[in-house]
N, C-alpha and C positions, 0 to 999 in steps of 0.2 A: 490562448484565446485572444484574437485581437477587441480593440474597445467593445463594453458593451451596446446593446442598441436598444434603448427607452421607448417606452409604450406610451404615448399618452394617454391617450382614451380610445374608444372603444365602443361600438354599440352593433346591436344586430334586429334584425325583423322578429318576428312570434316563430317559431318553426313548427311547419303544420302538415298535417299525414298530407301525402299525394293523394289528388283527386278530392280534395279539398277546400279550405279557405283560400289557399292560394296559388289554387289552380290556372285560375286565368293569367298570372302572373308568369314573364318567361324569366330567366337568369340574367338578362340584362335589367330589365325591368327592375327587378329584387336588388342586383346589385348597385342601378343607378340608384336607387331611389334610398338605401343606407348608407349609398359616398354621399349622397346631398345633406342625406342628415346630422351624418359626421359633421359636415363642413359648417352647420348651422348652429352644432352642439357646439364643439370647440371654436369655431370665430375663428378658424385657422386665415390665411391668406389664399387664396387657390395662387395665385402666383408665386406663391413661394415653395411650392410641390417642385419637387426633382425628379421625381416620377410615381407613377403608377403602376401595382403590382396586381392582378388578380389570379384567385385560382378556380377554375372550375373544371370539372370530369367531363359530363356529357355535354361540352360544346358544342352551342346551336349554329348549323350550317350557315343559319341567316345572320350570324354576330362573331365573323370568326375574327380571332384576337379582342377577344368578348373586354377586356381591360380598357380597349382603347374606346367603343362604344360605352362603358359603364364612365368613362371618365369624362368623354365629351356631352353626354345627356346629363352628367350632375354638373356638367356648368365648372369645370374645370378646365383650363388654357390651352387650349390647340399645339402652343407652343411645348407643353407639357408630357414627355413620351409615355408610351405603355404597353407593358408585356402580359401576356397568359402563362401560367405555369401551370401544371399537370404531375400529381404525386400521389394519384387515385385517394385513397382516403387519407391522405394526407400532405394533402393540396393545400389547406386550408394551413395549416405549418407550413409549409413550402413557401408560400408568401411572406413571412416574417425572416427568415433564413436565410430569403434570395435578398432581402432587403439591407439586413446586415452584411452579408456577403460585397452589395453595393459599398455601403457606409464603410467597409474596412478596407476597402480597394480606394479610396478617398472619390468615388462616382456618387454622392449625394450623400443629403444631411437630413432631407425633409422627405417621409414619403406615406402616400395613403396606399393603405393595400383593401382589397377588396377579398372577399372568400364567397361564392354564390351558387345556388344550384336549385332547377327546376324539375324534381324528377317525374311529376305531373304531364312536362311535355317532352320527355324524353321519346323520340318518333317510333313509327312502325317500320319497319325497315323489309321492301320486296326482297326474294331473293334473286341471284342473277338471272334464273333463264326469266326469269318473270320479266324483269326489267328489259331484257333483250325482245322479247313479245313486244312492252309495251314501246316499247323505242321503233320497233317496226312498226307498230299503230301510227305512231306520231307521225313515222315520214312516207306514212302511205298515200298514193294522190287516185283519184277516182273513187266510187262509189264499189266498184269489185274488187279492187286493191283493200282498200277499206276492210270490205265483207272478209277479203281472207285472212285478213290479220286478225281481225276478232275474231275466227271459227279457230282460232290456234290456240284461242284461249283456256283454261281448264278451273273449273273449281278449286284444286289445291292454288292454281296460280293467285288465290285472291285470303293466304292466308300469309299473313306478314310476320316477321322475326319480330318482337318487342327488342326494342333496343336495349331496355334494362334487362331483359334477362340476357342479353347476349353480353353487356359490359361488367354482370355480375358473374360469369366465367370464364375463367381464368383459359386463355389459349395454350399457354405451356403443357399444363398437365392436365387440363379438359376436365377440371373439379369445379360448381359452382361455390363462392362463399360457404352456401347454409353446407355444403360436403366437408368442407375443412374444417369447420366446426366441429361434425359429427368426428369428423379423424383425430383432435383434441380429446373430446368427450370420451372416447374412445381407450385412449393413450393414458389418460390421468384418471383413469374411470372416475369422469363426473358423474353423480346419477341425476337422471332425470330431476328429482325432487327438489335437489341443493338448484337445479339452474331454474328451475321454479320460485323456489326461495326466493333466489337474488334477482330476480327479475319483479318480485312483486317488493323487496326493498326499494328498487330503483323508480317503482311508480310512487312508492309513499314518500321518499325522500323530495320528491320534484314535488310530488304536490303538497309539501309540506312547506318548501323554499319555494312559491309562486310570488310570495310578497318580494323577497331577495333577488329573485330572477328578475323580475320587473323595472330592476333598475338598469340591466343593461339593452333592455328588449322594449322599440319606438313603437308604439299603435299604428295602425296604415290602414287606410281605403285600400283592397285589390282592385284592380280591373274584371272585370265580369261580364259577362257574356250581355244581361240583361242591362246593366248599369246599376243595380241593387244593390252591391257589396254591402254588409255593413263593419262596423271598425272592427278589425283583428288588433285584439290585443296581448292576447296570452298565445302561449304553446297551448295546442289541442291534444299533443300526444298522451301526457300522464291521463291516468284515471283516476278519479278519485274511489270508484267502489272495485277496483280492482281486489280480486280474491286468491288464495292459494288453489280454491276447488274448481273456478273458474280458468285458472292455468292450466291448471291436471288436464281438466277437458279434452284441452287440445290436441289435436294429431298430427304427429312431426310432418314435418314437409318434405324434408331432403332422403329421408330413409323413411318409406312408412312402414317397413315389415320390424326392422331393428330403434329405428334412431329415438334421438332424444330433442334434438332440434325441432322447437314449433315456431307458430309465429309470434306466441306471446313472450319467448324466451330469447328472441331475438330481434336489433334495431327496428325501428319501424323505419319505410321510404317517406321522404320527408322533404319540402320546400324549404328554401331559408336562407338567406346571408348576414355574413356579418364584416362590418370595419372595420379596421384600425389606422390608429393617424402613432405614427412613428417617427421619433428623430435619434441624432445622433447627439452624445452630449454636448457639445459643441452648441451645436443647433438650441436642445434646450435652455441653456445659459444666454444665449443670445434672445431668443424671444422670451424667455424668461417662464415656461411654460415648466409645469410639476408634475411629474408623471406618476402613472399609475405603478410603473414596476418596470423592469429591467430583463432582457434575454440574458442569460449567464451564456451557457453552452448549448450544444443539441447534437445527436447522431442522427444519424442513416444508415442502417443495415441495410443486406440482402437474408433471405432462410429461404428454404426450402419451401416451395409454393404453396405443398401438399398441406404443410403447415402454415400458413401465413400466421394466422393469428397468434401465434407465439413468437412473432415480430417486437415485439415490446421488451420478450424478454432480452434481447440480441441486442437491441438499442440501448435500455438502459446501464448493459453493461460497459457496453461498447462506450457510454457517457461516462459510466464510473472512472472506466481507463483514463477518459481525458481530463476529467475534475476533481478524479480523487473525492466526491459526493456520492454517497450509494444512498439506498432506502431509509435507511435511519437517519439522516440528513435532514427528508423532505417532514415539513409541516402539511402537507395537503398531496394527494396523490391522485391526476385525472388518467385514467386507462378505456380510452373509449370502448364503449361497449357493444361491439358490434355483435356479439351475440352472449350470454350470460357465460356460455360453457365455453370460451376462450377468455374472459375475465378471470375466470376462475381455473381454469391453467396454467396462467398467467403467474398466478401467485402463487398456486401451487410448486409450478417449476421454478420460481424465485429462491421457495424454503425447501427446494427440496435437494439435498447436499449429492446426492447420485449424478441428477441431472446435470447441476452446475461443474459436476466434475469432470465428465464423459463431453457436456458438450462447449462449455465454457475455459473447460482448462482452469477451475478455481479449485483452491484446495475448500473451500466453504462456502456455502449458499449466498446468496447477493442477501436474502435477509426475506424477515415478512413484512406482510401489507398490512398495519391494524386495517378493521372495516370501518373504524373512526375517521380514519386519514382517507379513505378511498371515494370518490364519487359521491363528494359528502353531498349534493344538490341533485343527486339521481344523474342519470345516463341517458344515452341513445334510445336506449332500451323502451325509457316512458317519454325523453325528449323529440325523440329522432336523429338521424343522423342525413342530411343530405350533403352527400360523400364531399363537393368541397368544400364547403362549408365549414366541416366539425373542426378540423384542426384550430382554427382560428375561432372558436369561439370556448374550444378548449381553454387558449392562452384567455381569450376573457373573464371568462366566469373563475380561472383559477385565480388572476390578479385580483377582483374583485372581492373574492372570498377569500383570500389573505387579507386585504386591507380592511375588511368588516371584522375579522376576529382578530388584526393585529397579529400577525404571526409573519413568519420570514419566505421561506424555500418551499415552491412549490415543484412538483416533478408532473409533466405530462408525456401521455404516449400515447401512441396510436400502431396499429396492425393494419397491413399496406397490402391489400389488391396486388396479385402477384409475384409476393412474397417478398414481402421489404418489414422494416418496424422504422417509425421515429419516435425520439426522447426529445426532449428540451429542457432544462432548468430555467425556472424565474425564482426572481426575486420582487417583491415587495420595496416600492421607494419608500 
């Protein structure tokens, strides 16, 4: 592993369901307005930035190389380059990664990365022959040219692709997300009940840790249609009267005849960015700055699409190979949770010595998850997750919650949209 690469600090906006508090808010928006904050919190230099890193999934048409807009509206130097990265839900790691990647190649010492994402305005999307109509509309001249191009029109012509449902399935094997899940659920027969369980642990844990979250999450005016916004200051997602019978309730999404996938048992879509101001040791010894914690290592797998979310599993081990650190190592274990019933796969197929055998090539299990060590502030599940976003606010809240409990090694991972996983190791300054 070359040098590690130190975190300073660190902050992010409230992350709040789509179609919500911060609706009116687009991804540049979110992300300018959390680099400014950074730069306000820590009193960095903007001239001393060697570059800018963002991640975001659904990049808005109107802000493309969305980094170099979020850098120049927060008032950071022209002179100061920026790139977009893209690692589906694990974009938000992608930024931290690509950064040390820089820092060990000796291309910079100082960088602010951004992780953002609006999925509130994620567009409608025509499909082609529509578009082809409407393109003949635009360059029709006369009043009867006109008339024919509109009579070619059709009511289905006026029914759009949501763009998030189209970027929540997968084009390789034509499975949405909430399908892969149910193929988990499936495989490790989760039942229904247990990913009920652990979806209503994940709302009480978050709203039990709202005072501790708080510290890395800035209150904000949004923008608003009326100009009324009033201050966001928390995550919306957790519930506080969230129930086991109120889960039950619900009727899967992705399979209604068989499945076990609902909406309460899976991420909610969710607005939100977050910061980070990163340097290289070097760097910190010079400006003299104390970091929050340090990147050790990290993978990047590929699996099987079918399976995405058993992407963590393929990661972490794939991490173990290069650190020699497995699961009994970490003090803290973040596994986002992009649906209850791939969390809980997860771990299953960790301790489960068949799997690690057949698919690992281990002669024994990578190990278990205490639920002590796991998602101790709650998950996607009651947080949200807006897909570029999480990674990076993974690394946050994990550095955070080592340094409040004094504790050392944290492990995070995330399940990748078209079949990837990443891991990372921190550490605690």
């Amino acid at each position: 592993m070359n040098p590690p690469l130190y975190i300073i600090d660190g902050v992010r906006t409230p992350f709040c369901k789509a179609g919500t508090d911060l609706a009116g808010e687009s991804a540049a928006d979110l992300g300018s307005k959390v680099v400014g904050h950074l730069l306000a919190r820590t009193g960095v230099d903007p001239g001393r930035i060697e570059q800018v890193i963002a991640g975001c999934v659904g990049q808005p048409a109107g802000t493309a190389n969305i980094a170099r807009v979020v850098a120049l509206r927060a008032g950071i130097p022209v002179q100061v380059p920026a790139v977009t990265v893209h690692r589906n839900c694990a974009s938000g790691l992608e930024v931290l990664t690509q950064a040390h990647q820089m820092a060990a190649a000796g291309r910079g010492e100082v960088f602010v990365l951004a992780a953002t994402e609006s999925m509130s305005q994620y567009p409608l999307l025509y499909r082609p022959r529509t578009a082809s109509k409407l393109m003949t509309l635009a360059r029709a001249r006369g009043k009867l040219e006109k008339v024919r191009a509109l009579a070619r029109l059709r009511p289905r012509d006026f029914r759009p692709d949501p763009a998030l449902r189209l970027g929540l399935t997968d084009p390789t094997c034509g499975l949405n997300m909430g399908q892969t899940a149910e193929n988990l659920a499936r495989e490790f027969e989760v039942p229904r009940h247990n990913q009920d369980l652990y979806s209503l642990y994940s709302h009480r844990r978050a709203v039990a840790a709202r005072g501790r979250l708080r510290e890395e999450v800035f209150p904000l005016y949004p923008d608003s249609a009326n100009g009324s916004a009033a201050l966001v200051e928390n995550d919306n997602g957790p519930r506080e009267q969230q129930s086991e019978e109120a889960l039950s309730n619900l009727k899967p999404v992705f399979d209604r005849s068989h499945g076990r996938v609902t909406a309460g048992n899976a991420s909610q879509v969710t607005d939100g960015a977050v910061a980070l101001l990163v340097m290289s040791a070097s760097a910190c010894e010079k400006y003299g700055r104390l970091p929050l914690g340090r990147l050790v290592d990290y993978a990047y797998v590929g699996c099987d699409a079918r399976r995405m979310g058993l992407g963590p599993v393929y990661a972490i081990h794939a991490l173990q190979q290069r650190t020699g650190l497995g699961l009994q190592d970490a003090d803290l274990v973040e596994i986002n949770e992009a649906f209850a019933a791939q969390v809980l796969a997860v771990a299953k197929a960790c301790r489960c010595e068949s799997f690690c055998r057949r698919e690992l090539k281990l002669k024994r299990p990578l190990g278990r998850i205490p639920s002590r060590k796991l998602n101790v502030n709650g998950g996607a599940i009651a947080l949200g997750h807006p897909v570029g976003a999480t990674g990076a606010r993974l690394v946050l809240s994990t550095l955070k919650e080592l340094q409040r409990r004094k504790l050392r090694r944290g492990l995070v991972s995330l399940c990748v949209g078209g079949g990837q996983g990443a891991a990372a190791w921190l550490e605690a300054a």
